[in-house]
Phi, psi and omega in degrees: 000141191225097185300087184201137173294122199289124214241068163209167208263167209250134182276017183251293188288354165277350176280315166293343190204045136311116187241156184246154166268142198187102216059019168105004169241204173253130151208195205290155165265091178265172192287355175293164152292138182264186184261161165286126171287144174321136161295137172304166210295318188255169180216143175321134182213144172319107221283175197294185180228110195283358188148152168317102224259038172208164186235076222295196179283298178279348158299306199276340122022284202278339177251023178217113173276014163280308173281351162287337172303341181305346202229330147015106183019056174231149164286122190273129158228144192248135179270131184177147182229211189279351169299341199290081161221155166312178181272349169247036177034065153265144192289161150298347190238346146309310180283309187315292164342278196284347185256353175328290189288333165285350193266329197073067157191174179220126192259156191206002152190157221241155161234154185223123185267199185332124166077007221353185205316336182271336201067020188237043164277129195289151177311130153106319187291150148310151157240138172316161159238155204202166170231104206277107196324323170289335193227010166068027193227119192301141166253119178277124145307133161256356171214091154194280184280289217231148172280322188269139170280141188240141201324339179294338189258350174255341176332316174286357201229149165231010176226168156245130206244130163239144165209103207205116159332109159267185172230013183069013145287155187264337176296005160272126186307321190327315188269332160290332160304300172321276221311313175325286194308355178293307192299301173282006127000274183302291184312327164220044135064043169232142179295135225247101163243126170285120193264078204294170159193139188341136158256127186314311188278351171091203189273001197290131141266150189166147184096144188318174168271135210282167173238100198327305187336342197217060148243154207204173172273034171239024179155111149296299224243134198312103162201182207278140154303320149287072231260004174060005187237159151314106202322320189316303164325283174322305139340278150015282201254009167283304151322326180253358198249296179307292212284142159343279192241098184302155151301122207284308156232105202255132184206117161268114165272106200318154143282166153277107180066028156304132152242135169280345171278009165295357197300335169301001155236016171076348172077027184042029174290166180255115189299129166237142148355120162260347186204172190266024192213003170254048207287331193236174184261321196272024161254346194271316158270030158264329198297308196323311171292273189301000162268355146352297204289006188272353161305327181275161144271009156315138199259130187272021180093006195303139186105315178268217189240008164232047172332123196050359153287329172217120184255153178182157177227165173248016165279013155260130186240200214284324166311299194294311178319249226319332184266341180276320182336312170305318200268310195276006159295318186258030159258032187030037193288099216290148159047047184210123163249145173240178193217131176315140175209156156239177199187149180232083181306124158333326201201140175066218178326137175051031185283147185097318201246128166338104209225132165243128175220255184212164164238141172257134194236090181265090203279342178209101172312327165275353190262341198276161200221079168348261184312304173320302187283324167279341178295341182286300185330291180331258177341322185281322197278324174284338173246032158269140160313150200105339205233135193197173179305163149257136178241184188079266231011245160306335205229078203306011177228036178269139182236165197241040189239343182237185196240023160247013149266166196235084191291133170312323153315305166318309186292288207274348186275324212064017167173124149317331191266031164255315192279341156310318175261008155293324178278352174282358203089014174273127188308119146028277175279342195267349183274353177303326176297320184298348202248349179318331163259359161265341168272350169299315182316304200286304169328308188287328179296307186265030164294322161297013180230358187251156196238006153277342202301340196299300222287008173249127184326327174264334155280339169307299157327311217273307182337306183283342167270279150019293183272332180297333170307284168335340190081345183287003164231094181210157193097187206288007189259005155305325185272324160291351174267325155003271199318306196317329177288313180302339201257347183283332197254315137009266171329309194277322166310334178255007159095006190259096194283318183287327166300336179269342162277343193282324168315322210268341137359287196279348158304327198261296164330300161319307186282336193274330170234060182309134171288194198251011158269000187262147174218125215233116185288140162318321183306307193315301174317319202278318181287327192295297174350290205293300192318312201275325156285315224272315193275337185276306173335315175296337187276000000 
């Protein structure tokens, strides 16, 4: 049993308690149109940070010699682009570098995905394989002739390293790369460790489950668009869910004081570009949604300075900006305002032409809900006039016109039957409503796959209330595990980190030697265990 709250927003109580901003505050929502509001003075940016509240995967690599051992007289090759860094943004492949001779290994050779090892390759271009003139070291393209790594590009290597920032959408290409390289892993019998690191959006899930029918690398694999895990996780269960053939030696190097619900300060990391359109932390938690719009024809903001941040068309003029403004204002869209905005995007949709839309203004990080707010968007922008599917894209003879094609759309929803009931006129919420039990399904599976819910004090709690509900924990050894935990959290309120491991000590001493009126099922034992170490390791 795995204790934990499904964390996406819900259409029956997010509909009931649903609030609109209106005039730069909260009020109630009703179904009339409001006026467009002024934007708040400020808009959410992350709050400051005294230092990083995580301990990233190639830090503790390098600094936990049990996980350096991983590496132990092997040749290394690293997956990574300019996101690959310490919390002081020294690069990975630099700390790898500089770390050879105390590690006993040697990297030899680099991969480079979507936009390549540098980042600045545009979405969608080939990249190259090169030999990088600072490290002497072959660079493999993964998105250019091949996706896949080919025994010619692992010959050199006997372990593979991925370290690479995701933002948690499944149409970011990144997590399809790992998966590739999982797959040649397995196949030619080399060893696969995930270099972890924070999803920006935290544990939320949302949005339909891919449909193999309409899969592509912007979606392989059955998961939520909003997929709620860590790459690390996510690797995980890619491994035990997906691949064909598992990697045989498979390793997540853990964070350290991961919470997801820090995210909303960024974890007090220094944001770097994964792409050249993710530019900000607060564009990184708009994408999940608002990258909807690459479906359209309509400029998802590529060109300007608000990438994804700003939608426009330029069949739109100042009336229709003020009125869609208007329209996504009075749908009780949490923690988001939008503001008429124009723009002449430079390069890709709408390029050249004076284009009028919206700015999304994201005011409370926690309250806003990605995939809702980009699915309204979407839906508003298609039914202005003027405004239409995008055809071509990757796949120059694809059309979009009957409901037996197979639409850019399709491909980032992962199921036709959202853009079939957009056109049909179904509200928003109600096709959200529609997916609800396949993202409950998909929540359970990957629940076996996630590797922080241990490391927290209230999930440990809640693990234990859980089994004592069940009866799988009973007798007088229920009040002893109780205390050690009330006297752990005592502590930890007070800033007293070694006094809360020695209670979480004693919790553990209790659970491991029950008397004979207690009664402890082994899952219960194995789980409370793992929870109660994981979480004194963390302090």
């Amino acid at each position: 049993m795995l204790v934990r709250r499904l964390r996406q927003w819900s259409p029956v109580l997010g509909a009931a308690a649903a609030v609109a901003l209106v005039g730069g505050s909260i009020g109630a929502a009703t179904s009339a149109p409001q006026p467009a509001a002024a934007p708040p003075a400020t808009q959410a940016q992350p709050s400051d940070q005294t230092g990083p509240t995580v301990e990233l995967g190639v830090e503790r690599l390098l600094s936990d010699p049990d996980q350096l051992a991983l590496l132990d007289g092997k040749r290394v090759g690293l997956i990574t682009n300019p996101t690959g860094v310490d919390s002081e943004l020294t690069h990975s492949m630099d700390l790898l570098i500089a770390g050879e001779d105390e590690g006993n290994y040697e990297l030899t050779a680099l991969y480079a995905p979507e936009h390549g090892i540098l980042g600045g390759a545009p979405a969608g271009a080939s990249v190259e394989s090169y030999v990088d003139p600072r490290t002497g070291l072959t660079v493999w393209s993964l998105y250019g002739a091949t996706q896949r790594p080919t025994e010619e590009m692992l010959e050199d290597v006997d372990v593979l390293l991925f370290d690479i920032q995701d933002i948690g959408a499944r149409f970011y290409t990144y997590i399809w790369t790992m998966y590739y390289a999982m797959d040649a892993a397995a196949e030619y019998d080399k060893e696969f460790v995930v270099l972890d690191r924070p999803n920006p959006l935290g544990d939320r899930m949302d949005g339909p489950v891919l449909d193999p029918a309409v899969s592509s690398f912007v979606g392989l694999r059955e998961i939520p668009m909003q997929h709620g895990l860590t790459v690390g996780e996510l690797a995980s269960l890619f491994n035990g869910e997906f691949l064909d053939e598992p990697v045989e030696d498979f390793h997540v190097v853990q964070m350290t004081g991961y919470d997801p619900d820090d995210f909303v300060t960024g974890y007090g990391l220094e944001w770097v570009l994964p792409s050249p359109n993710i530019p900000t932390l607060e564009t990184a938690w708009a994408y999940a949604g608002t990258g909807l719009i690459e479906s359209l024809d309509a400029s998802e903001g590529r060109g300007t300075t608000t990438p994804f941040l700003w939608i426009g068309h330029g069949e739109i003029d100042e009336l229709g900006a003020y009125e869609l403004a208007e329209d996504l204002n009075s749908r009780g869209l949490e923690g988001v305002h939008f503001r008429p905005m124009f723009a002449n995007p430079t390069t890709s949709k709408q390029a050249g032409r004076l284009s009028g839309g919206v700015q999304l203004h994201i005011t409370d990080p926690a309250a806003y809900v990605p995939v809702r707010t980009g699915l309204h968007v979407l839906q508003a922008f298609y039914d202005t006039e003027g405004v239409d599917w995008r055809e071509g894209t990757i796949y120059p003879n694809q059309q979009c016109e009957t409901e037996a094609d197979t639409c850019w759309i399709d491909r980032l929803t992962g199921d036709k039957d959202v853009r079939l009931q957009l056109e049909a006129g179904v509200d928003p919420d109600e096709i959200i409503a529609g997916w609800q039990d396949e993202l409950a399904a998909f929540d359970d599976v990957a629940d076996d796959y996630r590797l922080y819910e241990d490391a927290t004090l209230a999930g440990l709690q809640a693990a234990l209330e859980g089994y004592v509900a069940d009866g799988a924990v009973a007798g007088p050894i229920v009040r002893q595990l109780t205390t050690a935990l009330d006297q752990a959290e005592r502590h930890l309120d007070a800033g007293r980190t070694r006094q809360a491991g020695h209670a979480l000590d004693r919790f553990l001493q209790h659970l491991d030697a029950p008397q004979r009126p207690d009664t402890v099922s082994e899952e219960a034992a194995a789980e409370l265990r793992e929870r109660a170490v994981a979480l004194r390791d963390s302090l």
